[in-house]
Each structure stands twice: as C-alpha cells, then as structure tokens.
C-alpha positions as CSV (number, residue, x, y, z in Angstrom):
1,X,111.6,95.5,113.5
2,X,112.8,93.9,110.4
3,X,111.2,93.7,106.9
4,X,111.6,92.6,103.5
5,X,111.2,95.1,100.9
6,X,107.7,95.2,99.7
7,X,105.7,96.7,96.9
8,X,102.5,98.3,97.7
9,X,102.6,96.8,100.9
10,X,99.8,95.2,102.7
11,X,97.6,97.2,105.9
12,X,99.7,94.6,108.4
13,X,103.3,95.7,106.9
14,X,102.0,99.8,108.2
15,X,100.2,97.6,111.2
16,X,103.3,96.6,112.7
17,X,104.7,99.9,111.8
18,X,102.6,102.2,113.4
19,X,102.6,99.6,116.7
20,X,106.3,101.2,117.1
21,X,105.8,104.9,116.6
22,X,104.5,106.8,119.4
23,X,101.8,109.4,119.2
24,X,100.4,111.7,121.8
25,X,99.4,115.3,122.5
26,X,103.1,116.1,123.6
27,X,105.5,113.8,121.9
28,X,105.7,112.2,118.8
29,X,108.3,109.4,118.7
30,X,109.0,107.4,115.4
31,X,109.2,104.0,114.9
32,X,112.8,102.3,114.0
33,X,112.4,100.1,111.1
34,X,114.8,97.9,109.0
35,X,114.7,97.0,105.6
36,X,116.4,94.0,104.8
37,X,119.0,94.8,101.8
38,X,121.0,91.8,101.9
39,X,119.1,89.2,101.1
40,X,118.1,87.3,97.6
41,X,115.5,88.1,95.7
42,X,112.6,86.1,96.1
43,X,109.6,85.5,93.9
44,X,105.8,85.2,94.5
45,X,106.4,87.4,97.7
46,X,105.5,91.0,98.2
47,X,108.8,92.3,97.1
48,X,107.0,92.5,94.0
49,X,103.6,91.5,94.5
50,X,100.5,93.5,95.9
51,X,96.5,92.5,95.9
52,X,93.6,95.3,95.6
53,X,90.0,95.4,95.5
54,X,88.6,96.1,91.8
55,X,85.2,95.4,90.6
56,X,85.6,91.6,90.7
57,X,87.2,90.5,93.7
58,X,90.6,90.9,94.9
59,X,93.2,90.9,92.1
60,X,96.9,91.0,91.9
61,X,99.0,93.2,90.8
62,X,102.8,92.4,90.3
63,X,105.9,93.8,88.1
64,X,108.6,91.9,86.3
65,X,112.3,91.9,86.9
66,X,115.1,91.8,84.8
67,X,116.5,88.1,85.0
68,X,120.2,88.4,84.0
69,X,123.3,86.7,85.9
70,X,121.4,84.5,88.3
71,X,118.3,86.1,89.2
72,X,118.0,84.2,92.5
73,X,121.7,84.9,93.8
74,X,121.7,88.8,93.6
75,X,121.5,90.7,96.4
76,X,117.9,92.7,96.3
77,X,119.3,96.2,96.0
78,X,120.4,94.6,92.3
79,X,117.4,93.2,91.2
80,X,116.5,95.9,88.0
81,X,112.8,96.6,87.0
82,X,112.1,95.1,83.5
83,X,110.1,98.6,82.3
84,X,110.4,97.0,78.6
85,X,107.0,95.7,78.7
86,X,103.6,97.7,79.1
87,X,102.9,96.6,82.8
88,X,103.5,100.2,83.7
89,X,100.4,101.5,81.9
90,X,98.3,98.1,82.9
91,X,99.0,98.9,86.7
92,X,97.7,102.6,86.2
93,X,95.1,101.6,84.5
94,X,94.2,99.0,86.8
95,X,94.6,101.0,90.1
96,X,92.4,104.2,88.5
97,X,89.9,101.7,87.2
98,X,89.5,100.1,91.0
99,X,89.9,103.4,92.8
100,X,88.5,106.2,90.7
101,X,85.0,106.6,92.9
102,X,87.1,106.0,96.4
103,X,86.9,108.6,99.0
104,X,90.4,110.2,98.3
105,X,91.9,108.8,95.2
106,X,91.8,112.2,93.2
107,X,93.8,113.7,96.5
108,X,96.9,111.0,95.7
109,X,96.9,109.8,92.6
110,X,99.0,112.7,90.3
111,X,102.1,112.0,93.1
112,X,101.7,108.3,93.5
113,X,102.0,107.8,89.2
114,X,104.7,110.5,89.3
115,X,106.6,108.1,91.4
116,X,105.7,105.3,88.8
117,X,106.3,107.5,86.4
118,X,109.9,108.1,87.3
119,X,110.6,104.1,86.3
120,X,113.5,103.5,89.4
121,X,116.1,101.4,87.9
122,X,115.8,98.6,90.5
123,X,112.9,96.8,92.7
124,X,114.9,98.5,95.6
125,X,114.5,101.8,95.0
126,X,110.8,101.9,93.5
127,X,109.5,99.7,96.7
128,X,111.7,102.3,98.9
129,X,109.8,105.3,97.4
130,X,106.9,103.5,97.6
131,X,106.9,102.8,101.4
132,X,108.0,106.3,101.8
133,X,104.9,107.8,100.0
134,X,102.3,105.8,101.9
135,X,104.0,106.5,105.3
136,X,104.1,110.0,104.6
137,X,100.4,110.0,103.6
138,X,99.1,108.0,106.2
139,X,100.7,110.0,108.8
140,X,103.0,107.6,110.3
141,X,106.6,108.7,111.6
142,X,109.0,106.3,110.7
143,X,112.8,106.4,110.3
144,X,113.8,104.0,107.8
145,X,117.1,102.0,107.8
146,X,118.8,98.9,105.7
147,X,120.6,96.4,106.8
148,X,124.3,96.2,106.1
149,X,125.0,92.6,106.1
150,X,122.1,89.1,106.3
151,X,121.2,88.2,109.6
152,X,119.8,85.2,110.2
153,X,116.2,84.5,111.2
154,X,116.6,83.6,114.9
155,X,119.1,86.1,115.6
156,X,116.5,88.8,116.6
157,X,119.5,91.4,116.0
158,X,117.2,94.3,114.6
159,X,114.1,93.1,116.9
160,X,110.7,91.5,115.7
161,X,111.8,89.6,112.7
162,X,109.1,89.9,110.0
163,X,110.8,89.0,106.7
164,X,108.8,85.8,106.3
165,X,106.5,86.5,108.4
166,X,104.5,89.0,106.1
167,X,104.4,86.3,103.2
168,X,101.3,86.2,100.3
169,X,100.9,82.7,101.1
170,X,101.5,82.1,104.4
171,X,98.8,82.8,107.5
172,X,99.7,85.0,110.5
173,X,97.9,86.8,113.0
174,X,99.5,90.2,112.8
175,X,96.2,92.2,112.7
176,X,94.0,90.1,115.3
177,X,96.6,90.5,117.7
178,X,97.0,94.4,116.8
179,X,93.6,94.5,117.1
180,X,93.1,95.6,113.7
181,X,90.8,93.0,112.2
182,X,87.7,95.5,111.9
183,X,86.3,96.7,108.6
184,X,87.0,100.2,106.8
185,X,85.0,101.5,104.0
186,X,85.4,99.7,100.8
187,X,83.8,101.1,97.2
188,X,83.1,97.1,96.6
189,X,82.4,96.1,99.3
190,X,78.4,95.8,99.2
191,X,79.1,93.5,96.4
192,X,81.8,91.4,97.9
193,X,82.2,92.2,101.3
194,X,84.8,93.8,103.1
195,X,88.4,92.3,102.0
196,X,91.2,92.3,104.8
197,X,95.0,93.3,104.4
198,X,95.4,94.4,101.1
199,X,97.7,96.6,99.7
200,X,97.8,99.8,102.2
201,X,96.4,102.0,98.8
202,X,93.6,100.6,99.8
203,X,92.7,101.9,103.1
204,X,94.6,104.9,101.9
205,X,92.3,105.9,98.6
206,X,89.3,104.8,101.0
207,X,90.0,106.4,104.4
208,X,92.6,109.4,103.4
209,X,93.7,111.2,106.5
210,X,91.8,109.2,108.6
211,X,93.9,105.7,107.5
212,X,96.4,106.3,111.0
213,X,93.5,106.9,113.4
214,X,92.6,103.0,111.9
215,X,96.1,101.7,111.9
216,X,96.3,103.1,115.4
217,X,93.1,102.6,116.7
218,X,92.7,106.7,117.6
C-alpha cells in the first residue's frame, strides 16, 4: 500500500494499515507500507493537517511550513517546519485541553510532546515520528518504507494506491468497506455525537490498548 505522509493521521490511514498486518495466536505478520517521498508538497491535505474532537465540535489543527525556493516544487522530504511562530504551544494546548478527561491521555501524553518537543527540522521527519508513535501504541506491526522515485497514480507499483485517496476534502469509503464505521467512546460525544475518522489520537487517548482490537475488529 501507498501513502502520502500525513500528520496525526486519520482512524482510515491505521484502517487500511492494520487490514495488511496479520494477527493470530501463532503468527504475527506486518504490514508492508509505503510512504510516498517523492512527491510535492501539497497544501490543505493531511501532510499537515489533522481534525480532533474538543469541546465544540471537530476542530483543525495544522502547522506551517517554511515557504522558501518554490514551496510547491520541492520534494516533501524538503519541506522545513516554520517553528518561528507559537503554533507549537497552541497545538499542546489545544490537544491537552480536548483530551485531558479521555480514558488514556495521562498514559501518552509526556512521549507524544516529547516528540513535539524535539521540533524535527522538516514535515518529513515529524509526520515519520509521528506515524511511528501511534503505530507503536496502537499495537500495529508495520514495516515502514519510502519510495525512491514518483510513481504515477495508475501504476499500482507499490499496491493499493491511497495518496489521494485519503484527502480532507474528498469522500471515500475506506471504513464502511473495512467494516469500521461503528462508534468508540468519545469524552464529547453526549454533546455532539460520535465524530468519525478523526485524527487516530483520538481513538488512541479514548480506547488506549484496546484502539487495535477496534481497528481490527478483535
């Protein structure tokens, strides 16, 4: 399978993850995923875009890039964070805020800001930790690989093609046909109702341990 690099991905990013990796009492077999490292950056996607449930509604949370020598026509793995404004201590803020009374937030937070904390020079690298934390603490076995050169969209050369796919504003069916489109505890939820495929922190500060037996229907 073959993904765009995402920040705080959403549930159907680990979805379609987790479809790959095998899991039984006597063999655990990983999934084989691609990340795509030679494409352009693009904006108002997930590369650096995420949505959470706070105590009004869904909200959005996003980071800025450095724009310097044609944003648009550098490779991802060059795009640099812009850490010289205070979105750093606005995204803590607004993840503790949302998550403090969840299930299992106190049990990730201290490594999930460390990783924050750190300030990784490019998008790259910070989404790359990223995915790397929340497949580690949602229990999914993954082996993680980048492309080496762009290959295009029909080519199926790395298998299931979801660059595009997984897109903020485009519809797909990803968890219906998973059969993942069932509800998980939500702290907001009596008050809004229960939100579908947001960022995977969400399932993960909700359902802790228990976030693969949802993603794989144990």
């Amino acid at each position: 399978m073959l993904f765009s690099t995402a920040y705080f991905p959403p549930v159907e990013y680990f979805a379609k993850i987790a479809e790959g990796f095998t899991l039984s009492k006597d063999k655990v077999e990983p999934s084989v995923i691609y990340i795509e490292a030679c494409e352009n950056y693009q904006k108002q996607s997930y590369r650096n875009r995420c949505h959470y449930y706070a105590g009004d509604g869904v909200q959005r949370l996003s980071f800025p890039v450095v724009h310097e020598n044609g944003t648009h026509t550098l490779p991802i793995t060059k795009i640099k964070v812009d850490w010289s404004t205070p979105w750093l201590l606005q995204t803590k803020r607004a993840i503790a805020t949302a998550y403090d009374s969840s299930a299992c937030f106190e049990y990730y937070k201290d490594e999930l800001f460390a990783i924050l904390d750190s300030r990784p020079e490019t998008l790259f690298e910070l989404n790359t930790r990223l995915l790397e934390f929340f497949l580690a603490k949602t229990g999914i076995k993954a082996e993680i690989r980048f492309t080496d050169h762009y290959s295009p969209h029909d080519s199926e050369e790395y298998g299931e093609d979801l660059r595009e796919l997984i897109h903020p504003k485009r519809e797909n069916h990803i968890l219906e046909e998973l059969g993942l489109k069932k509800p998980y505890f939500q702290v907001f939820s009596g008050k809004y109702g229960f939100k579908s495929n947001l960022s995977i922190m969400d399932l993960l500060f909700n359902e802790g341990p228990d976030s693969i037996s949802y993603l794989k229907k144990l």
